[in-house]
KENU-768569 format. One record per atom (N, C-alpha, C): y, z, x. Coordinates in steps of 0.001 Angstrom, whole numbers, padded with zeros to 6 digits, always signed. Example, Ala and Ser with C-alpha at 12.3 -4.5 7.8 and 13.67 -1.06 7.14 Angstrom:
<pts>
-005690+007800+013190
-004500+007800+012300
-003300+007800+013200
-002250+007080+012850
-001060+007140+013670
+000030+007870+012900
</pts>
This chain:
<pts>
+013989-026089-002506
+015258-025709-003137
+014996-025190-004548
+015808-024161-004608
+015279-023368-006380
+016060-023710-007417
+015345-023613-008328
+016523-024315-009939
+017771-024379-009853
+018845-024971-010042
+020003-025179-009863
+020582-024723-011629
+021354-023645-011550
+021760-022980-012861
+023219-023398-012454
+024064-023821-013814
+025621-023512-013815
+026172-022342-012990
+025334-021032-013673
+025922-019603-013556
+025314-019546-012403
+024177-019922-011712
+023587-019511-010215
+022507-020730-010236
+021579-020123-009725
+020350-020609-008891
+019396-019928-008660
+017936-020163-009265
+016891-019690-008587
+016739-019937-007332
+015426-018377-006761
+015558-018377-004973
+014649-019796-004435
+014281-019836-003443
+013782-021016-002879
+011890-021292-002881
+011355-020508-003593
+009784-019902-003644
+009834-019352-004888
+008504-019354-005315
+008316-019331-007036
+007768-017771-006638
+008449-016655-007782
+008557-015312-007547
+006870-015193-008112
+006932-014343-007694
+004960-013880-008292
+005288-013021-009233
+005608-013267-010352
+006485-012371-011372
+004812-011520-011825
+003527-011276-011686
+002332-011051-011931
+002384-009876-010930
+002685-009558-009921
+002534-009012-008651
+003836-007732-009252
+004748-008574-008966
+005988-007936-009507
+005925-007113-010571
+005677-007109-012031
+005239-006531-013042
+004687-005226-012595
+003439-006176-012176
+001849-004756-012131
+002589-003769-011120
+003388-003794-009810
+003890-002666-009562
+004816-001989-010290
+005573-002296-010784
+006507-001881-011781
+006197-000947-011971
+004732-001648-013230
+003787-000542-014281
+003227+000812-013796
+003143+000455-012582
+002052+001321-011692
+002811+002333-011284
+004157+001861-010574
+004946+002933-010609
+005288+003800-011691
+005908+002955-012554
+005970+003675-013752
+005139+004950-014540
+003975+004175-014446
+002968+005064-014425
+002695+006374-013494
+002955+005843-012003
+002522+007096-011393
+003522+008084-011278
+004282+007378-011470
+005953+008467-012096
+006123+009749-012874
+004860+009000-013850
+005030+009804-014959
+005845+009980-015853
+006436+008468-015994
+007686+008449-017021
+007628+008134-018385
+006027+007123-018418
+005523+007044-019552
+006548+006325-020702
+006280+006561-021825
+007178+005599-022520
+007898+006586-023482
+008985+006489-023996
+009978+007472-024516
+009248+008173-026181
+009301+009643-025957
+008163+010178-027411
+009630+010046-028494
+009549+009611-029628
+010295+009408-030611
+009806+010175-032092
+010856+010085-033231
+009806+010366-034427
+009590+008965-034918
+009063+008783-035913
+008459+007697-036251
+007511+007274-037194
+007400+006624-038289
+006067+006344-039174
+005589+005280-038758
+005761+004614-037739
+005523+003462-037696
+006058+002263-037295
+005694+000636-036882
+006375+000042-036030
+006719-000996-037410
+006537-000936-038484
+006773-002129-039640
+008025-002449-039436
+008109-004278-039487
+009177-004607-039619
+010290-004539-040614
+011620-003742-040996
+011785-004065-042031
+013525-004112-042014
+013553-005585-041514
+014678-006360-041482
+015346-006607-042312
+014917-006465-043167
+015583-006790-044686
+016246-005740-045200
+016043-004560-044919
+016089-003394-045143
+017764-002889-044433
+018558-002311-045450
+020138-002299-045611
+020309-000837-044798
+019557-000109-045268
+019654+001263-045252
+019271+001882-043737
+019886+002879-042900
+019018+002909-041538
+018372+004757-041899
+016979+005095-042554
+016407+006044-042220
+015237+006272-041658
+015877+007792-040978
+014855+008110-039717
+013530+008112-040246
+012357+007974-039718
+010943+008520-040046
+010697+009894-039928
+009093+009975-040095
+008330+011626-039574
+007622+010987-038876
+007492+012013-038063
+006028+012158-036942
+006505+011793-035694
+005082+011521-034901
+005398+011427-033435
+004695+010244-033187
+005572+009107-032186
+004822+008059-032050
+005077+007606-030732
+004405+007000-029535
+004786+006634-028472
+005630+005328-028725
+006979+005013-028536
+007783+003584-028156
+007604+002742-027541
+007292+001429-027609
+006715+000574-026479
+008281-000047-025763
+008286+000866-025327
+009887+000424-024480
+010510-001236-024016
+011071-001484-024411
+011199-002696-024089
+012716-003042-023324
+013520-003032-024039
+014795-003080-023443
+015688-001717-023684
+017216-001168-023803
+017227-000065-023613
+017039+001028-023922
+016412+001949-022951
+015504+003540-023508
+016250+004022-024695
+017585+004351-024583
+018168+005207-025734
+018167+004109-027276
+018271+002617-026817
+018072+002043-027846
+016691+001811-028234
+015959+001402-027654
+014479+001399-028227
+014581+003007-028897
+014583+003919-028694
+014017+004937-029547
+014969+005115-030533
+015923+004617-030692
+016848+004712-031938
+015880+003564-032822
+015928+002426-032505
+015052+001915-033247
+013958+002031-033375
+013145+002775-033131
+011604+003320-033394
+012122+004622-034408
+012668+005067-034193
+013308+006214-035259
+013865+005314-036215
+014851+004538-036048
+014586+004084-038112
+013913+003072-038599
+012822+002702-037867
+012197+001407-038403
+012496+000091-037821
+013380+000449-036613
+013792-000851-036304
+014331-001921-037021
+015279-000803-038024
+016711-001374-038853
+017933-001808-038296
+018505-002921-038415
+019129-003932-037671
+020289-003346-037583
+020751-002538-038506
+022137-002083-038694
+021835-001096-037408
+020796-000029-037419
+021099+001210-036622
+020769+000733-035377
+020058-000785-034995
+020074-001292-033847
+021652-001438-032973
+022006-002639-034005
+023369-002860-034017
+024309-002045-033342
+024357-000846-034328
+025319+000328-033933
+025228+001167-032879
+023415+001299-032173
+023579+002271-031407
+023808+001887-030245
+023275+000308-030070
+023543-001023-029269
+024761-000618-029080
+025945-000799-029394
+027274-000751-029147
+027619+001099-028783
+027003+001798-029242
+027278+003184-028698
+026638+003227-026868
+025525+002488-026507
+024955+002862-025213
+025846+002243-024159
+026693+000977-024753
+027179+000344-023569
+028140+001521-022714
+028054+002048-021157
+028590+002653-020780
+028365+003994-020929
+027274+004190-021361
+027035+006178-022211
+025901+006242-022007
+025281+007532-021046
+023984+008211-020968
+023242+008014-022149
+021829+007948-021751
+020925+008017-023079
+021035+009065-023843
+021147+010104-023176
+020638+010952-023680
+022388+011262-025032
+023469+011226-024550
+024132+011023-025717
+024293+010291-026497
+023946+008473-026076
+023679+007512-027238
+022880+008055-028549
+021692+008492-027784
+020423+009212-028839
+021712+010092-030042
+022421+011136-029354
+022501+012364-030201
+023673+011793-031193
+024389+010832-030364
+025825+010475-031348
+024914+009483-031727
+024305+008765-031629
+023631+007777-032602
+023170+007963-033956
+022481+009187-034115
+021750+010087-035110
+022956+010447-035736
+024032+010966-034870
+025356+011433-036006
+025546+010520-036943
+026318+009359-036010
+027049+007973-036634
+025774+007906-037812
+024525+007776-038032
+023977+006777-038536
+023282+008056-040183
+023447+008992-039713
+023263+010443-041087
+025039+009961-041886
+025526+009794-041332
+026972+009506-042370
+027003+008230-042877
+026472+007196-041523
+026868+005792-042127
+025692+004867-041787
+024374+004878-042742
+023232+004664-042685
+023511+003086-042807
+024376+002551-043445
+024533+001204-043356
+026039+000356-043636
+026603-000851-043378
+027710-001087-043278
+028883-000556-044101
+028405-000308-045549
+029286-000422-046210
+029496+001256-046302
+028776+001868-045841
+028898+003477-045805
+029847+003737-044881
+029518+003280-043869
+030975+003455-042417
+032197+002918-043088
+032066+001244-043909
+034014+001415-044677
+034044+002533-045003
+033877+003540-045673
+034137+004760-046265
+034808+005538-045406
+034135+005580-044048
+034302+006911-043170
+035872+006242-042533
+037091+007071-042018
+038187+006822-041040
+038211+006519-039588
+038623+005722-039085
+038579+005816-038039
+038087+006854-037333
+039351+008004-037151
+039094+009434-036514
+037940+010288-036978
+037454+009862-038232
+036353+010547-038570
+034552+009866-037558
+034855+008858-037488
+034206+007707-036499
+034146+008250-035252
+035305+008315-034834
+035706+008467-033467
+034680+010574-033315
+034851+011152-033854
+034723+012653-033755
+033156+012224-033983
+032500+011393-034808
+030838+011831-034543
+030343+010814-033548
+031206+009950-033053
+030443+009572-031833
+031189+009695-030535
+032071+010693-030398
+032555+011091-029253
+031308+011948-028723
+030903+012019-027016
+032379+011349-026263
+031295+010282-025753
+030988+009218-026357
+030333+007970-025902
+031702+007217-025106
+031206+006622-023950
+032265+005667-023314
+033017+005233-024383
+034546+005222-023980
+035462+003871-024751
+035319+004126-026520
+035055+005468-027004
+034902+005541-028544
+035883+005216-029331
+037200+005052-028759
+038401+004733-029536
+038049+002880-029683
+037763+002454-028917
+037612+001270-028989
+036190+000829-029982
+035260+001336-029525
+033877+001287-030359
+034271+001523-031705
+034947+002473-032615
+034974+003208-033385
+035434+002116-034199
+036847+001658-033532
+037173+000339-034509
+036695-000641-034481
+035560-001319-033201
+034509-002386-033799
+033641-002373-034200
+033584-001301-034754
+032681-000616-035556
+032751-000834-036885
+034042-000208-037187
+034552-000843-038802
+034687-002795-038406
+035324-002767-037491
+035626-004352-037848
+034019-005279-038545
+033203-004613-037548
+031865-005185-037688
+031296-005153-038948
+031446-003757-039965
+031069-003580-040986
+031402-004206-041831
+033019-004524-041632
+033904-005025-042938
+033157-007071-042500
+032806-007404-041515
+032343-008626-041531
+030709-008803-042260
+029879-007938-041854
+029232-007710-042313
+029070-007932-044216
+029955-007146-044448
+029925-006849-045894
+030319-008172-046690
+031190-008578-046129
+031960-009639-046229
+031328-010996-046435
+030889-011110-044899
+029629-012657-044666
+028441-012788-044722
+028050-011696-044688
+026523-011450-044372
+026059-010373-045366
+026707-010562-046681
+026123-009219-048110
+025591-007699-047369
+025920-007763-046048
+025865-006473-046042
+024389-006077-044582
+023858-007442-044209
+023186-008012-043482
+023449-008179-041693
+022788-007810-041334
+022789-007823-039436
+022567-009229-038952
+022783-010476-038918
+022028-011654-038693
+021538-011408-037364
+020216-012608-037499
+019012-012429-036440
+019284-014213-035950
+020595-013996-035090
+021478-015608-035010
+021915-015049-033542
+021881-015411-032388
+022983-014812-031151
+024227-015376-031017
+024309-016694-031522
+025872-016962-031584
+026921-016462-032816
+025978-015858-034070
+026710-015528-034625
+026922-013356-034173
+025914-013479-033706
+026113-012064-032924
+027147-011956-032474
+026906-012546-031300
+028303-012858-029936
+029415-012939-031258
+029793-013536-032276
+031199-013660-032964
+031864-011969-033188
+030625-011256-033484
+030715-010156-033972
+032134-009498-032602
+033200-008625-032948
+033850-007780-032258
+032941-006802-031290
+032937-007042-030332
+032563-005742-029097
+031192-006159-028434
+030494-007733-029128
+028952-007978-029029
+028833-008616-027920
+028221-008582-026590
+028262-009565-025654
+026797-009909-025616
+026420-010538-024531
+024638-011183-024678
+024067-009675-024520
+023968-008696-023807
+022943-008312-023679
+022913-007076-024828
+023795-006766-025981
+024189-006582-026611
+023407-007494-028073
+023900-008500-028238
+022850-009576-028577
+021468-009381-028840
+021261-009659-027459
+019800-009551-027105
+018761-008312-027627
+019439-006941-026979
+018638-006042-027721
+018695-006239-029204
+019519-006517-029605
+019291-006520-031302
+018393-007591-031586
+018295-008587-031134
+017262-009620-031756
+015740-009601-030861
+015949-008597-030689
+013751-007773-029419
+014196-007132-030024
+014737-005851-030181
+014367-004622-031017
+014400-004425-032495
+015373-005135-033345
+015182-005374-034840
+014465-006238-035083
+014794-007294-034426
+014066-008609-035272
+013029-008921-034592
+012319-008393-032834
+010713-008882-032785
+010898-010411-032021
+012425-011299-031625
+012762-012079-031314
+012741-011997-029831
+012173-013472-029242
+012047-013202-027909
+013521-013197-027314
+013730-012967-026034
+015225-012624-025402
+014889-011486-024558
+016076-011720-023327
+016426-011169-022220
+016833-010268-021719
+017067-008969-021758
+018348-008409-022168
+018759-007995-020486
+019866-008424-019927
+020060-008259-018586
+021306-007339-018558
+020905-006428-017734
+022099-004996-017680
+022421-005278-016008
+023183-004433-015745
+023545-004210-014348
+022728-003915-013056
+021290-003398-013604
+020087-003076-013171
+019251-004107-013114
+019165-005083-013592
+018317-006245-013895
+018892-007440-012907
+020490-007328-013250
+020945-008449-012746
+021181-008081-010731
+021276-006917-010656
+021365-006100-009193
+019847-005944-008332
+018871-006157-009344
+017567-005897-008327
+017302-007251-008733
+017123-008442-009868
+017040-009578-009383
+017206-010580-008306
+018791-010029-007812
+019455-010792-006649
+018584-010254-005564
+018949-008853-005616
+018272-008093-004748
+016578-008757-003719
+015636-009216-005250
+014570-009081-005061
+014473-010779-004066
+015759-011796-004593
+016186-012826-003825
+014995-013697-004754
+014915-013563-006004
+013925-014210-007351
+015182-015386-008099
+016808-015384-007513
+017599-015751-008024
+018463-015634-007352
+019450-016133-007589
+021127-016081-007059
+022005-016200-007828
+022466-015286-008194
+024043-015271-009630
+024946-013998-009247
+026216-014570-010230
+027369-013985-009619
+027396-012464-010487
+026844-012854-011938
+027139-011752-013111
+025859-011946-013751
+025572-010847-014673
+024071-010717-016061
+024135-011940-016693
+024934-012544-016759
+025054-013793-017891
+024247-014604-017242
+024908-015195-016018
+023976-015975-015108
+022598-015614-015102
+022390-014253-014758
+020659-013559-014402
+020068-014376-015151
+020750-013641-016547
+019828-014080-018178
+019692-016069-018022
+020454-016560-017599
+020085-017951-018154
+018929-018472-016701
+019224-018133-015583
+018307-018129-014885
+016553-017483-015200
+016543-016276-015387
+015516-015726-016226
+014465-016420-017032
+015765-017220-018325
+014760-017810-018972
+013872-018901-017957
+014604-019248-017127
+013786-020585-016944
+012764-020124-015720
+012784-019182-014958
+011863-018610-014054
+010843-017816-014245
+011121-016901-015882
+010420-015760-015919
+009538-016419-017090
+008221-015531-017162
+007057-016062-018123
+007606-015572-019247
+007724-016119-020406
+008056-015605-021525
+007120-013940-021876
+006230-013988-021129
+005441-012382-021717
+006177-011641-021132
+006967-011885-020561
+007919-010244-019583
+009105-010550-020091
+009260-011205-020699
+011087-011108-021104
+011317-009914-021973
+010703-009271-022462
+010803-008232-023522
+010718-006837-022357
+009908-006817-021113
+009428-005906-020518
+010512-005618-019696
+010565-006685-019232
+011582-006903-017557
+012880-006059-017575
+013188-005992-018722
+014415-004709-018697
+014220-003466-018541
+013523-002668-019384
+013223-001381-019055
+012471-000924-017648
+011742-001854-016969
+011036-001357-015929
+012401-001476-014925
+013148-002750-014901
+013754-002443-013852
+015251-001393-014119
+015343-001301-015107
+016530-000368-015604
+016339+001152-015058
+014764+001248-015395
+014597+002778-014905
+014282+002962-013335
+013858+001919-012708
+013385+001241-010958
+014751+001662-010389
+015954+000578-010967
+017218+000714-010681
+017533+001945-010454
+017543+003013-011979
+018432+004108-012085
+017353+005555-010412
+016339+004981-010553
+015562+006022-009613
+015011+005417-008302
+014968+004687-008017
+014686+004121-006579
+015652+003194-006068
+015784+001917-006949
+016386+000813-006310
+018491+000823-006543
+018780+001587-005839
+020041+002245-006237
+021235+001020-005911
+022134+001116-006405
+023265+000048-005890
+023932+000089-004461
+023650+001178-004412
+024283+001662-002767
+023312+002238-002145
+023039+001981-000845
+021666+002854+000055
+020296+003270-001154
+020013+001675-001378
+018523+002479-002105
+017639+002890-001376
+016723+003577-002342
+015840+004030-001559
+014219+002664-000820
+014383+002240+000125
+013473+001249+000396
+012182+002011+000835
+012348+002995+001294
+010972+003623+001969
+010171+004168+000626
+011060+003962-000356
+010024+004296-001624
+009344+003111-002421
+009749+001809-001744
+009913+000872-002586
+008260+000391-002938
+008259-000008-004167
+006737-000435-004419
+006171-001835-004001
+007337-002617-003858
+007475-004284-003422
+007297-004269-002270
+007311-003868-001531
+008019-003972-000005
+007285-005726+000185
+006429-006255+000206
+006370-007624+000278
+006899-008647-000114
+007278-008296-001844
+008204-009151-003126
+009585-008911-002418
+010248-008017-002472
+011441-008225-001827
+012030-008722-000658
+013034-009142-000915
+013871-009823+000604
+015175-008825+000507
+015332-007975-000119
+016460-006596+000689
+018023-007642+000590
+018234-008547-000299
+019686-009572-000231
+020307-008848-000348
+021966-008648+000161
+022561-007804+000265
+022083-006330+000883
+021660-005857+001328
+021522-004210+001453
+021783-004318+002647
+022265-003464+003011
+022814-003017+004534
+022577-001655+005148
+022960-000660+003842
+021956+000551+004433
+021517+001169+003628
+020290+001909+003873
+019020+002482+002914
+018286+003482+003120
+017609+003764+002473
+016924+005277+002547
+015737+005212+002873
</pts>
C-alpha cells in the first residue's frame, strides 16, 4: 500500500524515479530541445537586488521549472521582483508571449515601486494579451503596493507569506523560491500533476495534492528538474487527450491510468 497523503496517495511500488529521469533527459536530448538560449552575464545570485535588469551575452539556462520563466530569470539575474512578475504573467499564456510582455512590463517597471507609478490601463496595454490581464494588472499593483509597504520594497523568500500575496498560488510560489532564491521546491503545473497520475507514481485529485505527494516520494535532486522535463513531455508527447504512447520513452515506467485512447 503507497503513502497515504490528505490530498491523495502514493502508487503501490516505489517509482524508479532514476530510470524515469534518464529517459526524460534522453529524450530531451534526442529532441533536440536542449535548454532555452537567453541573454545573460551570468547565474549570480542577487536577491537582494530591488532593481530587475536585463544582462549581455549569450548563456545556456539550466531549465528548471517554467521555460518562459526560467529565461526571464536568467535574463535579469534571477531578480525576485522580475521572477515574481513574470511568474504571474505565464499563468495561462504561451511562452513565447510571457517572454515578450514580460520584457515590456519589466523596461517600465523594473521594480515595485516603479509599477505604483504606472495606471492600471497603462499595465494592462504592456502586458496584453497575456491570459486574464485585467485581472493580473491589478494584482500586480496590489502586490507592489504590499511589497512597498511590508517588505521595503522586497520579494520574500517565505511560501506562506507568498501564498498571502494577491493572485500567488503554490506553484506560483514555488517558481519564485527555485528560480530567485536557489530554494528547493516543486513546482507542479497541469503537466506534472496529469503525467504523474498518469505514470500511476501517485494518486491525487489536483497539483496541490501532486506537490505534497512529490515531496515525500521524489528524491530531493529532481525536485527542481521534474517540472520542465515533464512540462515539455506533456506539451509534445504525453498529451491530455489521445497521447501519443507509441512515442512514449517509458513504455515500462508507465501504467497508462486513465487513458483510453492513444496514438
Amino acid at each position: 500500500m503507497g503513502t497515504v497523503n490528505k490530498k491523495g496517495k502514493a502508487g503501490g511500488t516505489k517509482p524508479d524515479w532514476d530510470a524515469i529521469v534518464k529517459a526524460l533527459e534522453k529524450w530531451r536530448k534526442d529532441a533536440q530541445l536542449g535548454e532555452l538560449p537567453v541573454e545573460s552575464v551570468g547565474r549570480e545570485h542577487t536577491a537582494g537586488t530591488s532593481g530587475a535588469k536585463p544582462g549581455k551575452g549569450r548563456q545556456t539556462a539550466p531549465a528548471q521549472g517554467d521555460p518562459s520563466v526560467t529565461t526571464v530569470a536568467e535574463r535579469y539575474r534571477r531578480n525576485p521582483w522580475a521572477v515574481l512578475a513574470s511568474t504571474i504573467l505565464s499563468l495561462r499564456t504561451k511562452d513565447e508571449v510571457t517572454l515578450s510582455r514580460s520584457q515590456a512590463l519589466l523596461e517600465k517597471a523594473p521594480t515595485p515601486e516603479a509599477l505604483l507609478g504606472l495606471t492600471t490601463e497603462k499595465i494592462e496595454k504592456l502586458i496584453y494579451p497575456v491570459g486574464f490581464y485585467h485581472t493580473k494588472a491589478q494584482n500586480l499593483q496590489k502586490i507592489a503596493a504590499i511589497l512597498m509597504e511590508s517588505y521595503k520594497g522586497q520579494v520574500p523568500a517565505d511560501m506562506e507569506l507568498l501564498l498571502a500575496l494577491p493572485g500567488v498560488g503554490r506553484k506560483t510560489a514555488n517558481l519564485v523560491l527555485t528560480e530567485a532564491f536557489d530554494m528547493d521546491g516543486i513546482c507542479v503545473d497541469v503537466h506534472v500533476h496529469r503525467i504523474s497520475n498518469r505514470l500511476g507514481v501517485l494518486e491525487s485529485k489536483n497539483p496541490e495534492g501532486t506537490e505534497m505527494i512529490l515531496r515525500e516520494i521524489l528524491p530531493k535532486k529532481y525536485w527542481k528538474r521534474i517540472n520542465i522535463l515533464l512540462v515539455l513531455y506533456g506539451q509534445r508527447v504525453c498529451r491530455p487527450i489521445s497521447p501519443f504512447c507509441s512515442r512514449c520513452v517509458m513504455p515500462g515506467l508507465c501504467r497508462r491510468v486513465g487513458v483510453t485512447t492513444e496514438r
